[in-house]
C-alpha positions in Angstrom: -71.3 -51.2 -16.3 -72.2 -51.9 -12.7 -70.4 -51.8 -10.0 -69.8 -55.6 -9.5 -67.7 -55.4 -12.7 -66.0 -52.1 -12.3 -64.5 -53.7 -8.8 -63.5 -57.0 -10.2 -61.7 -55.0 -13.1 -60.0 -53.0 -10.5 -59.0 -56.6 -8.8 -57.5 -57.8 -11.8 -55.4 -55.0 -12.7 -53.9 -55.3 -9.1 -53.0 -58.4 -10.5 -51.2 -57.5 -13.2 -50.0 -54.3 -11.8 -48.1 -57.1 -9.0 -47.1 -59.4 -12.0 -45.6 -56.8 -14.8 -44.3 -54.3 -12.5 -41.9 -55.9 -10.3 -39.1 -54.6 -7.9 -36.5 -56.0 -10.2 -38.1 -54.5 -13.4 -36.5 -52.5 -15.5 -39.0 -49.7 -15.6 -38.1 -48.7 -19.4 -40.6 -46.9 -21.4 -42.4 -50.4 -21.9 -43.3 -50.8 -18.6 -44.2 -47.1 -17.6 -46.5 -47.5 -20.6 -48.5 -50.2 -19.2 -48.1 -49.1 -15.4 -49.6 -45.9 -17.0 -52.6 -47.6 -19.1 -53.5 -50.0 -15.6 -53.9 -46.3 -14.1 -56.1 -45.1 -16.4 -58.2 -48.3 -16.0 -57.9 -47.3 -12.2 -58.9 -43.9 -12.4 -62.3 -44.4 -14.7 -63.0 -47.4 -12.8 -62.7 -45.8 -9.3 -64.8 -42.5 -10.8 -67.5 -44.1 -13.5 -65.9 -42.1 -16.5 -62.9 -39.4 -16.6 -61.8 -36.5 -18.9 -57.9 -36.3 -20.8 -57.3 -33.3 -18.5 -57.8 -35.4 -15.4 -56.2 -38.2 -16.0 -53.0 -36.6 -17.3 -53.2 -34.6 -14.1 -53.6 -37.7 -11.9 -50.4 -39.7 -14.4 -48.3 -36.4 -14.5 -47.9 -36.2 -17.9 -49.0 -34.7 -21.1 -52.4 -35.1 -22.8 -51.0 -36.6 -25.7 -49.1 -38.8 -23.6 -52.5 -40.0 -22.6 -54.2 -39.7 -25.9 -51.9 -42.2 -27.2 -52.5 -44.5 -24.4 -56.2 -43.9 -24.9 -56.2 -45.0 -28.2 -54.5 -48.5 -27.5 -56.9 -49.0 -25.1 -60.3 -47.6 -27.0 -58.7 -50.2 -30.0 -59.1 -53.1 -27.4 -62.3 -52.3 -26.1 -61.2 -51.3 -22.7 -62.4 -48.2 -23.0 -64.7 -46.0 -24.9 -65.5 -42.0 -25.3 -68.5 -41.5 -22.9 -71.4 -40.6 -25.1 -69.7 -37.4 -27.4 -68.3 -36.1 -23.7 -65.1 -35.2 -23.8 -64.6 -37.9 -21.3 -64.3 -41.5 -21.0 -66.0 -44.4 -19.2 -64.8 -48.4 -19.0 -65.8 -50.4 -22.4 -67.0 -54.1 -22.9 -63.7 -55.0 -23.4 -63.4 -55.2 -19.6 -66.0 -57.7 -19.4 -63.5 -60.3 -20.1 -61.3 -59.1 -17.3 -64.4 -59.2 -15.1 -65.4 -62.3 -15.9 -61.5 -64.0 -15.0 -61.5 -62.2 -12.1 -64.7 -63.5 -11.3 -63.3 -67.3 -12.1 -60.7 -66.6 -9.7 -63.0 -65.5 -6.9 -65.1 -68.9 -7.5 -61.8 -70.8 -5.7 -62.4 -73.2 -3.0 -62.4 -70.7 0.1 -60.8 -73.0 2.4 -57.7 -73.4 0.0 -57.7 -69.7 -0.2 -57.7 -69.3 3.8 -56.0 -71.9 4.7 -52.6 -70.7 5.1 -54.0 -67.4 7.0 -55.7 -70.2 9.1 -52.7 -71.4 9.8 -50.7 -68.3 10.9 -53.3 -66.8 12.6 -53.6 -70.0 14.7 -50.0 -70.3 15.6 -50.2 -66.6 16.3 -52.8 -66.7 18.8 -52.3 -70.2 19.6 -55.8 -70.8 19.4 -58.2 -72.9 17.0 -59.1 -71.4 13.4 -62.0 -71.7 11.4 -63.7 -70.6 8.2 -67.6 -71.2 8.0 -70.1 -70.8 5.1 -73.8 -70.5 5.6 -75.9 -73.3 4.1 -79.6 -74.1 4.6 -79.3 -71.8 8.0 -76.8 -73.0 9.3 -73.3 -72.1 9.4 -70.6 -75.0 7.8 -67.1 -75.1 8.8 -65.1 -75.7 5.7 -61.8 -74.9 7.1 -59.7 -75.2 10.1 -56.2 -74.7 11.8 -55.4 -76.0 15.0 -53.6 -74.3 18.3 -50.3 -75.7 19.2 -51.3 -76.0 22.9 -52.2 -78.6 24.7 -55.6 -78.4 25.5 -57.9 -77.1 22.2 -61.4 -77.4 20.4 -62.7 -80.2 18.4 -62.0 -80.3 15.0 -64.9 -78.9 13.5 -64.2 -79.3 9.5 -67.8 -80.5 8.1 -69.6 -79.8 11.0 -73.1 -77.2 11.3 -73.9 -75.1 13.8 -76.7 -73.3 14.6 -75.6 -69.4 13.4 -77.2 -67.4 16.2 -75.1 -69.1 18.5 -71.4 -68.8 17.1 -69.3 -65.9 15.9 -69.1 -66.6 12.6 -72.6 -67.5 12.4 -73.5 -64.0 13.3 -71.1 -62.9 10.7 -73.1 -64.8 8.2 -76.7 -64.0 9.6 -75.4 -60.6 9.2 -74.7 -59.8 5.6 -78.6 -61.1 4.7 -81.0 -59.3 3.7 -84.1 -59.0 5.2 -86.5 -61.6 3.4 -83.2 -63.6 3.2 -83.0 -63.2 7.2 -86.0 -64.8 7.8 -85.5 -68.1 5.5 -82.6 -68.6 7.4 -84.0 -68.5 11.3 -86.0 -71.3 12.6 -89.2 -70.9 13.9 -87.6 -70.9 17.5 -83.8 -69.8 18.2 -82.7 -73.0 20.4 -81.3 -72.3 24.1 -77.4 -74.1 24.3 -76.6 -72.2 27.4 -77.4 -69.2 29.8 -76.1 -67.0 27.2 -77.2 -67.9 24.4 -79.3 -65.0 22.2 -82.6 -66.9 22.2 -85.0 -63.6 21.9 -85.2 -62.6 18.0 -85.5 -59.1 18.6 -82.4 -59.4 20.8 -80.5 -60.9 17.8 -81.7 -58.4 15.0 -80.1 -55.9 17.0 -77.0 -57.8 17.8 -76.9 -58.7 14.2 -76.8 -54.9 13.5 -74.2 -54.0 15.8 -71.9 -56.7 13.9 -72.6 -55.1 10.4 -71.5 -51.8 11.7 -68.8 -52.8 13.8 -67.3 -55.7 11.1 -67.1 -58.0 13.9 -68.5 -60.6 16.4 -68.4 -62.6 19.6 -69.6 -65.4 21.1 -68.6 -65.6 24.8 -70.0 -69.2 25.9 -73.2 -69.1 23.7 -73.1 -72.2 22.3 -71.1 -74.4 25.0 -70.2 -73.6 28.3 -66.5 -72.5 28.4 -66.2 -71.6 24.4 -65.4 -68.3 23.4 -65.5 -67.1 20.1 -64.5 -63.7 17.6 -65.2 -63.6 13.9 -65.1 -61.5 10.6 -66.6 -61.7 7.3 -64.5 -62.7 4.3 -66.0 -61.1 1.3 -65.4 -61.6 -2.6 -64.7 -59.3 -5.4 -68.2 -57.7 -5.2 -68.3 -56.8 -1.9 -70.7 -60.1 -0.4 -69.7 -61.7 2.4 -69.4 -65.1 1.3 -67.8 -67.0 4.4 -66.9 -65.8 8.0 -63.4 -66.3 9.8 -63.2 -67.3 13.6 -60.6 -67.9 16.2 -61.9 -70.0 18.9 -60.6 -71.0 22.7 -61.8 -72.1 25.7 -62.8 -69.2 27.9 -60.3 -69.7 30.8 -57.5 -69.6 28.2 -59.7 -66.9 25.5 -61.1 -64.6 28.0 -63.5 -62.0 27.3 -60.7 -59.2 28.3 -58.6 -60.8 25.2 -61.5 -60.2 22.4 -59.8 -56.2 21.4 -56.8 -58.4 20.3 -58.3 -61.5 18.9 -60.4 -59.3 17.1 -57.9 -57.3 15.3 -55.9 -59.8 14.5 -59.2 -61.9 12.9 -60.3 -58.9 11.0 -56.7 -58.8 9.5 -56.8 -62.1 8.4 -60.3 -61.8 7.1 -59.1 -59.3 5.3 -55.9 -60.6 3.7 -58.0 -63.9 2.6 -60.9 -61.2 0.7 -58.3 -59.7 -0.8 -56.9 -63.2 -2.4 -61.0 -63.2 -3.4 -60.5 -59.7 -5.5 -62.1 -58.0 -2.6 -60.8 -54.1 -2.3 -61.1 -52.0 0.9 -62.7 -48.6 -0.2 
């Protein structure tokens, strides 16, 4: 089972974990059952395949506690004895879980982060955006504007070139090499003084954002535009749109990024995790 499917089961049983086992619950012996049965899923997920000794040690309980568990979920396909070991690995069974989590990480982006949009813009009271790549270049699909007076244009439908914004880095980023290259134009277009024109210069920048999580634009594609970003990532890890924040420099300043920054990596975060994304 690769690891695409092992992390979109591990989304889905969040899911249900959140669903069955509520604060009101009664936590009879029903509901320790299948708290018990999601861990199991958990544990071999998490560590490829796991023996009865472990994972009554990691539940706290007897092995024939967990036998009997085991046996429910062998009887669903869930999981299966891992090749005459005496432990057990995920079964096919879980491919159905996959695949629905995998529906639910198909959802419109922009209705997903759109109410994180929202906060994060009355939060910073600044302008909001999500952005997908497309034919090299980066697409705003989303946007929340700033309560103050004075803020950016709505961008909603509009491309931009990605070596010059935030989130376009973001984007530019997460490709691989070959993918890299279909994406840049021949010649990286000058907006203003600081825009990153040299490509050597942005490979490097580009790699300073995948191992950071983050990037900036400080007036590189208008004069007076300052920018910070994140990727947004679905349930197998990809970074599948990028969130900004967005102000005008006298307002956004440069000394401002550290907590701009945090605050869009938290958001970019919180909207992954709504795409079955899960921190490791």
């Amino acid at each position: 089972m690769t690891w695409e499917t092992k992390g979109s089961v591990v989304g889905a049983l969040d899911d249900m974990r959140t669903q069955v086992i509520s604060p009101e619950a009664v936590r009879g012996p029903s509901v320790r059952s299948v708290d018990r049965a999601l861990r199991v899923l958990e544990i071999i997920a998490d560590e490829g395949e796991a023996t009865l000794v472990r994972l009554a040690r990691e539940l706290g309980v007897h092995k024939s506690t967990v036998l009997r568990l085991n046996e429910d979920l062998i009887r669903h396909g869930l999981i299966e004895p891992a090749g005459g070991r005496s432990g057990y690995r995920l079964g096919a069974g879980c491919l159905r879980l996959a695949a629905a989590a995998a529906t639910a990480a198909t959802l419109d982006v922009s209705q997903v982060a759109q109410p994180v949009c929202d906060r994060l813009a009355e939060e910073l009271e600044e302008t909001c955006n999500v952005a997908v790549l497309r034919e090299g270049m980066a697409v705003n699909v989303c946007q929340a504007e700033a309560s103050t007076a004075i803020g950016t244009r709505n961008w909603i439908g509009q491309s931009t070139p990605p070596h010059a914004t935030s989130n376009g880095k973001v984007l530019l980023a997460a490709l691989d090499e070959g993918a890299l290259r279909a994406a840049l134009p021949a010649r990286l277009e000058r907006f203003t003084s600081r825009t990153v024109t040299a490509r050597a210069t942005l490979r490097q920048t580009l790699r300073e954002v995948r191992a950071q999580g983050f990037a900036v634009a400080a007036e590189e594609l208008e004069e007076g535009l300052n920018a910070v970003a994140a990727p947004i990532r679905d349930f197998t890890g990809a970074v599948v749109a990028a969130l900004s924040v967005a102000g005008p420099g006298y307002r956004m300043t440069e000394e401002q990024f550290p907590r701009v920054r945090d605050a869009v990596m938290r958001g970019a975060a919180e909207i992954s995790a709504q795409l079955g994304h899960r921190q490791r």
